[in-house]
N, C-alpha and C positions, 0 to 999 in steps of 0.2 A: 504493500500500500504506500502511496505516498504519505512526506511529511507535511503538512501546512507550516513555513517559517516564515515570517517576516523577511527575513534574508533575502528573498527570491520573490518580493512582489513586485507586479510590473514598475518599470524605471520610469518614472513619470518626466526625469529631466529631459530623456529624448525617443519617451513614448511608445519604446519597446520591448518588446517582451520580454520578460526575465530568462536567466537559467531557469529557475525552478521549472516558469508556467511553459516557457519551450520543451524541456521533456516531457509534461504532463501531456503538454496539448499532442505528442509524438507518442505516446499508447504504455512507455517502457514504465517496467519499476522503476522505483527512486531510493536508496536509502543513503545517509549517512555516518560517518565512521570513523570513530577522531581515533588514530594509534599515535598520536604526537606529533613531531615533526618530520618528512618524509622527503625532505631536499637530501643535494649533497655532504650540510654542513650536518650530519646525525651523524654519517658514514666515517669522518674526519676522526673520529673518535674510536673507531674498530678496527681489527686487526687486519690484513690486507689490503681492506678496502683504503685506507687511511695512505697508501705508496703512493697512490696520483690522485690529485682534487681534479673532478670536471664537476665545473658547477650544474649543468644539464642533465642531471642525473637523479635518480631517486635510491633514498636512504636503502638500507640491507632491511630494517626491520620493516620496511614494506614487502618486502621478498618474503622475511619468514613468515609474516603475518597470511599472504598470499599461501605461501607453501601448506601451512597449517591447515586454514580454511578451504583452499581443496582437497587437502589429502594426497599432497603429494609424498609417496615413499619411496624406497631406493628404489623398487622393479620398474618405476617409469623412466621417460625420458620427457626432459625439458627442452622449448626452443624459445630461445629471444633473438628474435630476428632483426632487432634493429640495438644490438648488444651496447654500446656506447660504451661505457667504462666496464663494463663486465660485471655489472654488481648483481645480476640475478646468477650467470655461472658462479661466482665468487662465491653467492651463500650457498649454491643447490653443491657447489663441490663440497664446504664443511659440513653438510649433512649427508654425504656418502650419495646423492643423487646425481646420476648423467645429465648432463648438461650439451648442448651447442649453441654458443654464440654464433651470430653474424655480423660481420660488421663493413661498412664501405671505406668508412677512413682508414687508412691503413697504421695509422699512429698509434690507434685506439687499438684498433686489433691486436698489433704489437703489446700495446701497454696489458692490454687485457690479458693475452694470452699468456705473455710472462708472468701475470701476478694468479696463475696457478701451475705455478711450480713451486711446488714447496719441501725444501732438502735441506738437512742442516750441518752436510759435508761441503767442506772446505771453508767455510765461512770466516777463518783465519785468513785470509788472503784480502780480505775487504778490509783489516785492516793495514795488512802489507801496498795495498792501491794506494788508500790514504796517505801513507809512508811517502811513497814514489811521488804522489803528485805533489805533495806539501815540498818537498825535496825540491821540483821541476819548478813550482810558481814561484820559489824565493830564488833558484838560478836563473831564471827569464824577467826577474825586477823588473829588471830595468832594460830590458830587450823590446824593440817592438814588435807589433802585431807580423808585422812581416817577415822578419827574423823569424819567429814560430812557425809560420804557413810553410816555409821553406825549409828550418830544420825537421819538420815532420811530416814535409811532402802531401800537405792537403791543401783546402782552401775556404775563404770565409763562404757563410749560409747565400745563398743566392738567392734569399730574400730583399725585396725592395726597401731600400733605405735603410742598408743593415745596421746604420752607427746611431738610427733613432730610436732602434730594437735594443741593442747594446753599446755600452759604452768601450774604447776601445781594451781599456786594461782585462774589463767584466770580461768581453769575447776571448781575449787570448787565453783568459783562466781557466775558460772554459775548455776551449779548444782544446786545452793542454791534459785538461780529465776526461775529455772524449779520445784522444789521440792513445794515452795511457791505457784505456779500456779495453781498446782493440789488442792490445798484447795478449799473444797466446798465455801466457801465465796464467794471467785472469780467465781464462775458458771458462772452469767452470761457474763461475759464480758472475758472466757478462751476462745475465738477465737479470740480475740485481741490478747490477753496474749500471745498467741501462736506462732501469728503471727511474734511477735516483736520478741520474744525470739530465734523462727527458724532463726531469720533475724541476731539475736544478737550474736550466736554462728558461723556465719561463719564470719562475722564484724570481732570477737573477736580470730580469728585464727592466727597461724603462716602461713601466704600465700600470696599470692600476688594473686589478680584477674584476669586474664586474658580475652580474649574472641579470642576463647570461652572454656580457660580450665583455670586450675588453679593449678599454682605449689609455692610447701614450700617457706617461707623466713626462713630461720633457722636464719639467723646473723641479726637480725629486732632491731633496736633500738628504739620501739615502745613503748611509755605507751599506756595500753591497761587499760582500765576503764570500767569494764562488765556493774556497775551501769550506767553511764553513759550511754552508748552505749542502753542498755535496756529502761531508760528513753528517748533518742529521738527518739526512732522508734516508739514507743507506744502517744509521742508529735505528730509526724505525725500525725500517726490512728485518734487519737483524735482531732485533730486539719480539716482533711478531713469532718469525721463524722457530725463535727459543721457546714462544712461549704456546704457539700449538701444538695440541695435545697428541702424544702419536696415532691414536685415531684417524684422526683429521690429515696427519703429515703421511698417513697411509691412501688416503685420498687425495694425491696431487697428480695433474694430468688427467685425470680423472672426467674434467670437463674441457673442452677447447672452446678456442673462435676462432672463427675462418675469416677470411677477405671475402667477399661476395656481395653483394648485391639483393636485396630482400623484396625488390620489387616485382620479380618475373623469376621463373625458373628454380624455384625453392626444391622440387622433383630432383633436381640436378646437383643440388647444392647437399642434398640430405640421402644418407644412404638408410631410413630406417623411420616406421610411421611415429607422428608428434605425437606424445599424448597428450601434453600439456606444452600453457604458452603463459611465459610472462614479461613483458616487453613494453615497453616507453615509445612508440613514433616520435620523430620531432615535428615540434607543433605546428598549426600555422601560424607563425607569427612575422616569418620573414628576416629571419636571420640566420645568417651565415651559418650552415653545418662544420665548415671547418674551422670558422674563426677562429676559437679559441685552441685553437691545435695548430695554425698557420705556423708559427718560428718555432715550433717544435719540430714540424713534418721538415720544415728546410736544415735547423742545425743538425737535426740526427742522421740527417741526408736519408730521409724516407724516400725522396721523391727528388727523382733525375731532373725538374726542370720547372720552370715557374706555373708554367700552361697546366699543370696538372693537378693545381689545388683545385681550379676554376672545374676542370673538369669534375672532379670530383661532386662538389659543388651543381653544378649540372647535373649529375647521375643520381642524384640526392632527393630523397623525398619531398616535392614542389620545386626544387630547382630553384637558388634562394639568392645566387650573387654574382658579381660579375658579368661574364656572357649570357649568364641564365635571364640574368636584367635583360641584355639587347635583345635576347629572344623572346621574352613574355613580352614585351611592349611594343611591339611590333604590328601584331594585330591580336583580335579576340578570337580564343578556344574555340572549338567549337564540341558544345557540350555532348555528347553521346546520348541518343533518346533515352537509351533504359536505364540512364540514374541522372536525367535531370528534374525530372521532379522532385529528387532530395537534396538540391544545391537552392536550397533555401535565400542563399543572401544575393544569387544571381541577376533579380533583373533590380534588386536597387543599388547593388555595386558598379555594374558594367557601365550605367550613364555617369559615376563620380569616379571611375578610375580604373581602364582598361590595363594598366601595367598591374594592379592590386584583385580585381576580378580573373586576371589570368595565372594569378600566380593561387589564391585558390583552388581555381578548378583544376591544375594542375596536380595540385596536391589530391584532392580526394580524387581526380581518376588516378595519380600513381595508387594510392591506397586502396581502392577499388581492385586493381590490376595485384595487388600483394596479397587482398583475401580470397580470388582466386583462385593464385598460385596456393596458398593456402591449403584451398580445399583437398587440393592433389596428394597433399603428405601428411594429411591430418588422421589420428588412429580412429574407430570405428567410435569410440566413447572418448573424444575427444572434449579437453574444457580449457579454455581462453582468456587469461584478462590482459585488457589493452592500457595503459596510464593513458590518458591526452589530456588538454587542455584547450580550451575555449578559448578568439583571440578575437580584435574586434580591430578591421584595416580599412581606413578612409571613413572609421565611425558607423560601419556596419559591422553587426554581431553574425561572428563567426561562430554558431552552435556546432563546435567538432562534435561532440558527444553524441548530438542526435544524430547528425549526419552519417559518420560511420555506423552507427549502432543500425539505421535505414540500408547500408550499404550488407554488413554483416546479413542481414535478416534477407536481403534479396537475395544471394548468394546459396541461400538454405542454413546458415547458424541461426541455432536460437541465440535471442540476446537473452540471460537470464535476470540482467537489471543492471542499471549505470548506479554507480557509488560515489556520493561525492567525499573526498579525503581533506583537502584541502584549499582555502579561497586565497587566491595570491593578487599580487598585483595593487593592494590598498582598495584606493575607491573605485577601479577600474572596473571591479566585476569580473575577476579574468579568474577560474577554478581550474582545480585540479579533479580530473574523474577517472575512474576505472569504468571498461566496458568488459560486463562477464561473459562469456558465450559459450556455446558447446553445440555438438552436433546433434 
């Protein structure tokens, strides 16, 4: 049944229908569900989880809470298809449950997949790194940037306007515990190495973190200490490692994530039927998928060449930045009959804003075209929950929740009810929901 709250009565400022009364008036249950707080900044505080901050991500105790509530045990298999930091494999690995990530960024994947393995051989060696590069940054003092590039036969991040990303001493310092990593010595324990360092260079930026973006501090009267900074991230690592339980350090590897793409071709991706899903889309809001990953993917040298964040970006669920811009503004979508009648905000967004109306419909036909593929790999007794969030672009309300939960139900899933967890965004109106479904 639904709730009647206050919360969710029509918006009299600009006359439109609430959250609440839009999924009423959409036929689904409603309930809601307060387990605390459910962002990235819960996770910061847990073990693994706690190696890399993406702010775009939901807490672990939303996983276990989900895990619980369906009843998930070890004999199934889990899919997060749209994996971003790996926080649903992260928690379904320390409960002994199979897992597959998916993920497009290739940063994230990285970062993800590294942060399940869990060994707690060699781990002496992390502190012999620390030795060697403390060693290297006091003999490079007073060396420049290019003195380094040269004794260590690499080269700066081929990121745009790399010295407003870093400054030049920060970059060299940096260089100099990315360069030391790659020594065969460190083999085993370069997923840690990795880990801290991918974490250490954006630590060690001129920026300011945001969520969920991230812009310059140019005027920062910041000491930045790369040693440092590299040292406690890798204290953590080490410091989790020690302290899970061999249970748990018995389950490493246990779950993976892949490179892939989660929009088409899931058949292809997966060798074995989903039983269950627990998974985050990124929202429609219109911002950048790789942002917050950009001078990570270029200093780790993820990626051979500038064009390929953008692509990324482009391949990305709505297609959010850059050339994806040139091409949604160009001309308007053209909606496909059998799911335009649940693109609800269509005909009063297209006359305020054909670059904002295309990048919508883009979105929910990618998402359309993902529960699909969906259906192909999904087990017989299949059950689903989606996180999204609600967004509202040119001052039209973007009801994600109802929308897809109309896409899921065309498809043949039942929706079993939208859950709202949490209202973000202040006075915006902008929520957090789970969509449950099953076959």
């Amino acid at each position: 049944m639904f709730q009647q709250l206050s919360l969710f009565e029509l918006d009299i400022n600009n006359n439109q229908p609430s959250f609440y009364q839009n999924i009423q008036n959409s036929g689904f249950e409603y309930e809601e569900v307060d387990i605390g707080d459910i962002t990235f900044k819960a996770g910061q505080v847990e073990s693994v989880h706690r190696w890399y901050r993406l702010t775009p991500s939901y807490s672990p105790e939303l996983v276990r809470f989900l895990i619980k509530e369906l009843q998930i045990t070890e004999e199934y298999f889990v899919l997060d298809p749209f994996s971003g930091r790996g926080t649903t494999s992260i928690e379904c690995q320390k409960q002994g449950i199979k897992s597959l990530g998916i993920e497009i960024n290739p940063l994230l994947q990285k970062i993800g997949n590294k942060s399940l393995i869990w060994t707690r051989e060699n781990l002496d060696l992390i502190d012999q790194y620390l030795i060697e590069i403390s060693s290297l940054i006091n003999n490079f003092k007073n060396a420049s940037l290019e003195d380094v590039i040269k004794v260590f036969k690499t080269n700066i991040p081929i990121i745009h306007n790399v010295f407003r990303w870093w400054k030049e001493d920060v970059l060299k310092n940096l260089i100099i515990s990315r360069q030391v990593m790659l020594h065969p010595a460190y083999y085993s324990v370069k997923d840690y190495l990795w880990i801290a360092l991918s974490q250490a260079c954006l630590d060690c930026a001129n920026i300011h973190r945001n969520h969920p973006t991230i812009t310059f501090d140019d005027n920062h009267q910041r000491i930045i200490d790369v040693l440092w900074q590299v040292k406690q991230n890798l204290g953590i690592i080490v410091s989790d490692l020690i302290n899970l339980n061999s249970k748990e350090i018995s389950f490493s590897q246990l779950s993976s994530i892949k490179l892939g793409n989660s929009i088409y071709n899931l058949e292809n991706q997966i060798n074995c039927s989903v039983d269950f899903v627990i998974t985050s889309p990124p929202y429609p809001n219109r911002y950048s998928y790789i942002h917050q990953t950009r001078p990570q993917l270029h200093f780790m040298e993820v990626l051979d060449n500038v064009r390929q964040a953008t692509e990324i970006d482009l391949q990305a669920i709505g297609g959010t930045w850059g050339r994806a811009t040139s091409i949604l503004q160009k001309k308007l979508i053209l909606v496909p009959n059998e799911i335009k009648p649940y693109l609800c905000y269509y005909k009063e967004l297209q006359p305020k804003n054909i670059l904002m109306c295309n990048y919508a419909t883009k979105y929910f036909i990618d998402m359309w075209q993902h529960i699909k593929s969906l259906k192909k790999v999904k087990a017989n007794r299949f059950r689903g929950v989606y996180i999204v969030g609600n967004s509202r672009l040119s001052g039209v309300e973007i009801f994600t929740e109802s929308i897809l939960s109309k896409l899921f139900r065309h498809e043949g899933f039942e929706v079993e009810k939208i859950v709202l967890f949490r209202k973000r965004g202040g006075k915006r109106n902008l929520y957090e929901t789970a969509i449950y479904i099953k076959s």
